[in-house]
N, C-alpha and C positions, 0 to 999 in steps of 0.2 A: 119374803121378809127382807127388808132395806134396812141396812145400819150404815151407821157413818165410820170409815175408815181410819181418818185423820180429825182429829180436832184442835180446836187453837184454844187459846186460853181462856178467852171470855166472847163470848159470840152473841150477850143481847143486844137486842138494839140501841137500849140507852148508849154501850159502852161504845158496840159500833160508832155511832154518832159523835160521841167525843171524842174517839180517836180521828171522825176525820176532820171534825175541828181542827187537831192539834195536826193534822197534816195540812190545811191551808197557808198556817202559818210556821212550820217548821222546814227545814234543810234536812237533804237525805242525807243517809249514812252510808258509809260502804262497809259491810262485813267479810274479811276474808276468812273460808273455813278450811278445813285441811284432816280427810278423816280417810279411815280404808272401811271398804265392802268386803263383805265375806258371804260369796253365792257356794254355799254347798250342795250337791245333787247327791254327793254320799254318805255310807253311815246309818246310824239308826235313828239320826233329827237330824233330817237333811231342812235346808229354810228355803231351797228350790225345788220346784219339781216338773215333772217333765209332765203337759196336757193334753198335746195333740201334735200330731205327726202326717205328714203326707204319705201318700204310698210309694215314692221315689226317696224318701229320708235317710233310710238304711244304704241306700247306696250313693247317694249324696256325697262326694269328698266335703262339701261345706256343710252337711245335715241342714239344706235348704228343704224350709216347712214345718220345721221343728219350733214349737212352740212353748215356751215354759213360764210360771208362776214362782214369785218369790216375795219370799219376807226376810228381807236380810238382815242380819246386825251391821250396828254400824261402830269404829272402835277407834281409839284415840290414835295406834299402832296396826303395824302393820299380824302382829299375834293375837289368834282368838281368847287370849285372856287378859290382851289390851282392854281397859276401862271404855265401857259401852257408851256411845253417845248417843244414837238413835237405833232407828231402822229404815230401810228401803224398800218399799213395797210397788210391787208391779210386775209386770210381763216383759219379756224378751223373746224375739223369734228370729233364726235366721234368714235374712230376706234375698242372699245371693246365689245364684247360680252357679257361676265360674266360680267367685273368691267370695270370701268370708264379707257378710255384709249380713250389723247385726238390727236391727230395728228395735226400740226401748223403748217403754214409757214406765216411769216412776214417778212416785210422792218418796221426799225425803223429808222424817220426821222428828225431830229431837227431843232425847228425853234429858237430860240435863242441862245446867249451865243456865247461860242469860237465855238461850232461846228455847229452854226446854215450854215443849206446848205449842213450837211454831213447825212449819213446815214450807218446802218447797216445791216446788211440781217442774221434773226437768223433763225435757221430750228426746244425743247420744255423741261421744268424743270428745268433742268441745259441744256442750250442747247450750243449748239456749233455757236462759231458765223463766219461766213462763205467768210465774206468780208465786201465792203462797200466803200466806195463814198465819194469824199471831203477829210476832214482829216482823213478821216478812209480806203483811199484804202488800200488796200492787209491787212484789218485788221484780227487778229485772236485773239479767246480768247473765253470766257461763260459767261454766265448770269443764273443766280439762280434765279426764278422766286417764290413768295408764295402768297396764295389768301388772300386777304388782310378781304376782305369781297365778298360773296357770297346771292345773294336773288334765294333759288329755287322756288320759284314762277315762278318770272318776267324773270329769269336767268341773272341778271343783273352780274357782278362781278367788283371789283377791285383790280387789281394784284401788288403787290410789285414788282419791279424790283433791281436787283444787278448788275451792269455789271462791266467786267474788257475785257479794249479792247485794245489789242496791237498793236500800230501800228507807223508809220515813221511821 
């Protein structure tokens, strides 16, 4: 069974087509966003979760091979009962050896505001942001990522977000 993950706001063709009308003749925008991630692994609704594992993970100081699944909130603050703006959906694995080295891929999707309906697609740190959906097609531009807080415990974390994203 295939479903669609992320949807934009109007995706027939008619409208496709007019929008890229009005991008032959229109100037881009620059959006800057500014929100926090909230990856939780514990609890009783965790929005991460742990998939697969190498047989070297457990002894791993970096938990290199460790792979995880998430759907995160996304929130105006940095407290989980900061006002929601989206979610963050995708995978994380660590990919280092020696040191902490984490490999990402997410859709960043918003449910409110001017872009509720739109989405981003970014590939980690300062990442590159690769396109996206709604008001953000053919978008390009980065996000500065920094951990806002971290429980090594639980592995809970919550991420600072930056973004500057260009688009029609």
């Amino acid at each position: 069974m295939a479903m669609r993950l992320v949807q934009s706001t109007n995706d027939e063709p008619k409208e496709v087509d007019k929008w890229i009308q009005k991008l032959h003749d229109g100037e881009g925008k620059i959006s800057r966003l500014h929100f926090y991630f909230h990856d939780t692994l514990s609890g009783k609704n965790p929005s991460a979760v742990e998939v697969a594992e190498a047989s070297i993970t457990k002894k791993s100081p970096t938990v290199f091979g460790l792979l995880n699944i998430f759907d995160d909130p996304l929130t105006e603050g940095p407290k989980s009962t900061s006002k929601l703006v989206g979610r963050a959906q995708g995978l994380y694995g660590s990919a280092g050896q020696q040191e902490l080295g984490l490999l990402l891929a997410m859709n960043v999707f918003f449910t409110t505001g001017k872009f509720n309906g739109s989405s981003l697609k970014l590939s980690i740190r300062e990442m590159p942001i690769k396109g996206g959906t709604g008001a953000f097609r053919l978008a390009r531009g980065f996000v500065q990522a920094k951990t806002h807080f971290l429980n090594l415990t639980s592995k809970d974390a919550i991420v600072e977000y930056h973004v500057v994203a260009m688009h029609y």
